[in-house]
C-alpha positions as CSV (number, residue, x, y, z in Angstrom):
1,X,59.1,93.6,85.2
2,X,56.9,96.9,83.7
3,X,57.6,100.3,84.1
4,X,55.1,102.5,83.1
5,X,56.0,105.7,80.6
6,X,54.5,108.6,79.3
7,X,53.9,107.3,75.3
8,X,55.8,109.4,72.9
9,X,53.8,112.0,72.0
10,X,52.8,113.3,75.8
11,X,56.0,115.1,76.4
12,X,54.4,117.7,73.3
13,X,51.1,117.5,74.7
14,X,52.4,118.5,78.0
15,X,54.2,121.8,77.0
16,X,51.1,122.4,75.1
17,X,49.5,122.1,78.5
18,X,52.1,124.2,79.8
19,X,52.2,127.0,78.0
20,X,48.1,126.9,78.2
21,X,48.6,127.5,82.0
22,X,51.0,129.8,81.6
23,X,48.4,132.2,79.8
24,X,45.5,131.4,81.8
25,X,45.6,133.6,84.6
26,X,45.6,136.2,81.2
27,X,42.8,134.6,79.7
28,X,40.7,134.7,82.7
29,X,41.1,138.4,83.6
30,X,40.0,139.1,80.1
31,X,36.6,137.2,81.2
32,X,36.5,138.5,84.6
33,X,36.8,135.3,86.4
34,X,39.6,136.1,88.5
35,X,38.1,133.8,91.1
36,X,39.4,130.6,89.3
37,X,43.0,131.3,89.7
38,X,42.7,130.6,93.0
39,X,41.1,127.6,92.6
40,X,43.6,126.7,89.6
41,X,46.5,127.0,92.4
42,X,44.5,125.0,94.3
43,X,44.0,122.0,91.6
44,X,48.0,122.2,90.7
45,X,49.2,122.5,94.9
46,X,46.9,118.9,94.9
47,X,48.1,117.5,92.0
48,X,51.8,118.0,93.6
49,X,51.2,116.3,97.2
50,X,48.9,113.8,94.8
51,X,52.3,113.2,92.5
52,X,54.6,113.0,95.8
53,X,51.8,110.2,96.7
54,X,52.1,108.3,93.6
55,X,56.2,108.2,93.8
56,X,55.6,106.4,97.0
57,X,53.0,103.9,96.0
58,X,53.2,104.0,92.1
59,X,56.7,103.5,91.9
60,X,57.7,102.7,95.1
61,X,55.0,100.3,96.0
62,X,54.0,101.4,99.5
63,X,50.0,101.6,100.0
64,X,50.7,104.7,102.7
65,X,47.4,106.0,104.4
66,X,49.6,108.2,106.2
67,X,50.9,110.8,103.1
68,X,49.0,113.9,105.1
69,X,50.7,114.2,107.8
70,X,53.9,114.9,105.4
71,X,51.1,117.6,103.5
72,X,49.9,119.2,107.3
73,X,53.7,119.3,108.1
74,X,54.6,121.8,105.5
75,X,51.8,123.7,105.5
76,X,53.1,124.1,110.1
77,X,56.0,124.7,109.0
78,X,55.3,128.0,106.6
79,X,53.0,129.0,109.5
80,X,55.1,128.7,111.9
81,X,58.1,130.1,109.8
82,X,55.9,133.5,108.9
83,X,55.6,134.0,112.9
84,X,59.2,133.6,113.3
85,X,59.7,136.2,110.6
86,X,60.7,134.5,108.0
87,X,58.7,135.6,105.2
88,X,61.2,134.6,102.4
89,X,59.7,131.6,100.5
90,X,63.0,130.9,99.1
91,X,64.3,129.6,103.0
92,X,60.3,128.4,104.3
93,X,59.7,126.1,101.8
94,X,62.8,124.4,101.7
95,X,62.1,124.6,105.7
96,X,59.1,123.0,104.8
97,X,60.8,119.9,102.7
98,X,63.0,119.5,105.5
99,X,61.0,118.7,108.4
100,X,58.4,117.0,106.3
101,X,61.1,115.2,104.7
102,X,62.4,114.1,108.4
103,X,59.1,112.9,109.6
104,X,58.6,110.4,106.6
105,X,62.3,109.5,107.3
106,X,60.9,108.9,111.2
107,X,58.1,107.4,110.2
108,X,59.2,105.0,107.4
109,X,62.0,104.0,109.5
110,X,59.7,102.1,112.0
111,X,56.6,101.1,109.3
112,X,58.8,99.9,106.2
113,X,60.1,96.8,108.4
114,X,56.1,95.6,108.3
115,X,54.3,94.9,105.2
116,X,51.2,94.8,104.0
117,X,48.1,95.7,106.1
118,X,50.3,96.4,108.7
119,X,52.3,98.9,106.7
120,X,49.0,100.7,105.8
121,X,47.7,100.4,109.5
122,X,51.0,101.6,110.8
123,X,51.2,105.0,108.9
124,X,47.4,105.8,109.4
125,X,48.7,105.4,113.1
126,X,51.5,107.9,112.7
127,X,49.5,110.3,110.8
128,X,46.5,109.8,113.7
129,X,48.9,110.7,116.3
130,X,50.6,113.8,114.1
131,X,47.1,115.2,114.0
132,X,46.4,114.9,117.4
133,X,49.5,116.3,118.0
134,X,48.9,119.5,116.2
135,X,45.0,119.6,117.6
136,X,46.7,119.8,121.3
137,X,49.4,122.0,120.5
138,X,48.1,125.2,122.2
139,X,50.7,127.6,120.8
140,X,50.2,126.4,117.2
141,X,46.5,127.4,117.5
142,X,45.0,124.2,118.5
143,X,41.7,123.3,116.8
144,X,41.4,126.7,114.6
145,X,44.7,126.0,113.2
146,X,47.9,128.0,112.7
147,X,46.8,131.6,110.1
148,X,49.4,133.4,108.7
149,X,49.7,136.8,109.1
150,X,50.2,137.5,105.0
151,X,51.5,135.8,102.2
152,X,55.3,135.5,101.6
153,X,57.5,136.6,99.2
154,X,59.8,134.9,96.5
155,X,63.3,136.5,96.6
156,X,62.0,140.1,96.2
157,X,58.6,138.9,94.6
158,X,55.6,139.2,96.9
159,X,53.3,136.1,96.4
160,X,50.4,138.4,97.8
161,X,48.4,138.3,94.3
162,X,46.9,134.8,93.4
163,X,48.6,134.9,89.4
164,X,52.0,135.5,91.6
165,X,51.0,132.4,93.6
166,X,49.9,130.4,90.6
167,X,52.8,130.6,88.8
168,X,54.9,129.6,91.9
169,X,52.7,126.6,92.3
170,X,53.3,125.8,88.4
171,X,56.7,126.6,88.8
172,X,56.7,123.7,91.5
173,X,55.1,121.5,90.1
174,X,56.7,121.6,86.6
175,X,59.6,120.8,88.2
176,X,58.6,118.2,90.5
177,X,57.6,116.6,87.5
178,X,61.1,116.9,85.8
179,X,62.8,115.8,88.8
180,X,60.1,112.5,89.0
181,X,60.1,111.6,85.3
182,X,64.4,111.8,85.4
183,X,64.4,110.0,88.8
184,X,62.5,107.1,87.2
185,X,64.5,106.6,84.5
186,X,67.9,106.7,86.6
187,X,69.2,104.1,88.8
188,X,67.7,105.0,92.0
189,X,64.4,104.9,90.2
190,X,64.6,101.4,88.0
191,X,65.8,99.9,91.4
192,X,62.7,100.9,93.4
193,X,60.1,100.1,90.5
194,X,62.0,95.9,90.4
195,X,62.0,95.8,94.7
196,X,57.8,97.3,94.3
197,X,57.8,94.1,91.5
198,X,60.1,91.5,93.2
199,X,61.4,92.7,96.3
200,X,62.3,89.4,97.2
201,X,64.7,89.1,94.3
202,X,66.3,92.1,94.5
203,X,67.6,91.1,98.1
204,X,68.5,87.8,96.9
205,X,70.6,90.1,94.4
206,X,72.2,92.0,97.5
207,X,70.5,95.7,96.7
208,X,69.6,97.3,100.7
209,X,65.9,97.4,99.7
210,X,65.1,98.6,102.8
211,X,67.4,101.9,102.3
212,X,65.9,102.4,99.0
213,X,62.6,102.1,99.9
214,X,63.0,104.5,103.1
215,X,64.3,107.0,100.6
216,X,62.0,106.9,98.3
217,X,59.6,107.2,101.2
218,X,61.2,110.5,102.5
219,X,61.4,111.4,99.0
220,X,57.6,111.6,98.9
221,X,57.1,113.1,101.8
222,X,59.3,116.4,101.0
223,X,57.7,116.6,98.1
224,X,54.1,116.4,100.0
225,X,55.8,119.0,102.6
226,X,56.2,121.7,99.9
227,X,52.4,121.6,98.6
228,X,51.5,122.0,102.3
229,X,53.7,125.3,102.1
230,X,52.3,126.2,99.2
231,X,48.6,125.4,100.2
232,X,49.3,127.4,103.9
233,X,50.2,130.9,101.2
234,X,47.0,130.1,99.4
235,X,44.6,129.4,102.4
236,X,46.3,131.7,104.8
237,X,46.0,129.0,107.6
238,X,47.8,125.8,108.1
239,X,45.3,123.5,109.9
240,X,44.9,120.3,111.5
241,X,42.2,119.1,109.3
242,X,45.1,118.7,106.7
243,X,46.7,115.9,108.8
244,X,43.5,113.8,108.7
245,X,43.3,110.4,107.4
246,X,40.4,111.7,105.1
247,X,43.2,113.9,103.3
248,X,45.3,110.8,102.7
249,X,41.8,109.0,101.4
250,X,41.5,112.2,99.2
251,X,45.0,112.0,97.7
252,X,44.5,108.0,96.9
253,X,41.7,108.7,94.8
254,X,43.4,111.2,93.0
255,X,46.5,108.7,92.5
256,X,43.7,106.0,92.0
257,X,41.8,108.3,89.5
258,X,45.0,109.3,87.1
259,X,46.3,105.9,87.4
260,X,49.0,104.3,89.7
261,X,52.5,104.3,88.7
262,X,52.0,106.8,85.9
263,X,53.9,110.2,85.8
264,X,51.3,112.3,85.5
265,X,48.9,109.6,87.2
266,X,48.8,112.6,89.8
267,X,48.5,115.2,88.3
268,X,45.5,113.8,86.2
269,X,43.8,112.7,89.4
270,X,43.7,115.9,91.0
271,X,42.3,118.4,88.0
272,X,40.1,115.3,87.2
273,X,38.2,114.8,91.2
274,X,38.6,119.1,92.1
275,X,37.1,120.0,88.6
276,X,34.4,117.5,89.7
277,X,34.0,119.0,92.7
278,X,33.6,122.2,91.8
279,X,30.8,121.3,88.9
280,X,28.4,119.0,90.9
281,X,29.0,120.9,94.4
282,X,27.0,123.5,92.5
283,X,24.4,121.9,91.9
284,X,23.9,119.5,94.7
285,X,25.9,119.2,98.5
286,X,26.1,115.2,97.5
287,X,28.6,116.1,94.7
288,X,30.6,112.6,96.3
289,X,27.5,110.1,94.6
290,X,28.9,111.7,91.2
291,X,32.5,110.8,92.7
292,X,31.4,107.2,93.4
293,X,29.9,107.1,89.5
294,X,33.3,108.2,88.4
295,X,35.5,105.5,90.6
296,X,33.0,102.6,89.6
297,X,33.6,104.0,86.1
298,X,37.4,103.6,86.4
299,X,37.4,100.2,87.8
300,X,35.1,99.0,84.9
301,X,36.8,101.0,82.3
302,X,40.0,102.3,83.1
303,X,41.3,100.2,85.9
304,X,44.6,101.7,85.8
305,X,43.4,105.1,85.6
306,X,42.7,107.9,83.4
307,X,46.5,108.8,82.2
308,X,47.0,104.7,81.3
309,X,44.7,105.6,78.2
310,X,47.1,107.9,77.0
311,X,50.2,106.1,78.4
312,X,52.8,103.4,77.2
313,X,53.8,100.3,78.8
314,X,57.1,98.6,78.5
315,X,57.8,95.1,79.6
């Protein structure tokens, strides 16, 4: 059985990285490229719904296509919270977790008895149908989406500047970070990793595999729920194009790109395919042949991904 682990000296690197973040917002004023904040929220929101991704199929082992509709779900939800007047991010977002975490409960409750392509077709199904849903729904804007009407606040903290934004998005993500690397290492988490390695052993042990995997499942999609919130603040409009299986293609890559299973697999993906994105979209609109260079790449030299050069594997 492997579980994959961050190798002893990432935990420095990554408060190193850290406190880097921390003063970037600082750093850019100072060069007057206020502009990249926004992008930088953008690059850590993705690397959270990408990291919420990667518990589900890294450790859990479940190839979903459907992880968007969990993403477009929160980002609703914050819309639709702001209209209701509720501007307080402290009671949206957890709002947000809620009923994203509810549809992955829905969802994995009828796809985790399939497996394999099935599995896969199943949630692309679900996802299909939530963004259909959301394309009909007259009242939540239809095609042009769901706007807010301002950003929301934190507590008493107004989220209305991009640095106040960024640091809630770091703030998030940090923690969702935390939360994944302790949850792998508990129970819950070593369980889940041996049913994605032998699930057919574990039930011949007597653990309720299904259970563990639906939780880990919902897990996921809360997680992927509260960078929808948070991407809805930064936009300023929760749309349906969010719920599309192209935004579930986007997020495997990222996984795919920082490398499956890893803990910061996701987080490496996303700064690795948007800082891509933003370099070669300048200079070309076919920035995606540079992102087929980069995948080919990968599978020749880093088939694991990016983060399992600097990772450490234990057998």
């Amino acid at each position: 059985m492997a579980f994959y682990r961050p190798a002893p000296y990432q935990k420095p690197l990554a408060i190193v990285l850290l406190l880097a973040a921390l003063a970037l917002p600082s750093v850019l004023s100072a060069f007057g490229q206020e502009f990249y904040v926004g992008f930088a929220t953008r690059v850590l929101i993705f690397a959270l719904a990408a990291s919420s991704l990667n518990l589900v199929l890294g450790f859990g082992g479940m190839f979903s296509l459907g992880h968007a509709a969990f993403f477009g779900a929160g980002a609703y939800v914050a819309a639709i919270c702001m209209q209701a007047g509720i501007s307080d991010a402290l009671l949206a977002f957890p709002l947000a977790m809620l009923a994203a975490g509810l549809l992955a409960l829905l969802v994995g409750a009828l796809s985790l008895r399939t497996r394999g392509v099935y599995f896969i077709m199943i949630t692309l199904a679900f996802a299909q149908m939530a963004y259909y849903l959301f394309v009909s729904a007259r009242a939540w804007g239809g095609d042009d989406g769901l706007p807010l009407v301002g950003r929301m606040t934190l507590g008493g903290l107004s989220l209305s500047s991009d640095n106040a934004l960024f640091f809630t998005a770091l703030s998030a993500l940090t923690a969702a970070i935390v939360f994944l690397g302790r949850l792998a290492d508990a129970r819950f988490g070593r369980t889940i990793q041996a049913i994605r390695e032998n699930e057919t052993r574990m039930e011949a042990l007597g653990y309720p595999v299904f259970r563990y995997r639906l939780v880990c499942f919902a897990l996921g999609g809360a997680l992927a729920g509260l960078a929808g919130a948070l991407l809805a603040n930064l936009t300023g409009l929760a749309s349906p194009n969010l719920l599309q299986w192209m935004q579930s293609g986007t997020l495997l890559v990222m996984v795919i790109i920082g490398g499956v299973g890893y803990l910061y697999g996701g987080v490496v993906g996303a700064v690795v395919l948007l800082c891509l994105e933003e370099v070669l979209s300048g200079f070309t609109l076919h920035w995606h042949i540079g992102l087929g260079v980069l995948l080919l790449g990968i599978v020749l030299f880093a088939p694991k991904g990016v983060a399992a050069l600097f990772g450490k594997r234990d057998d």
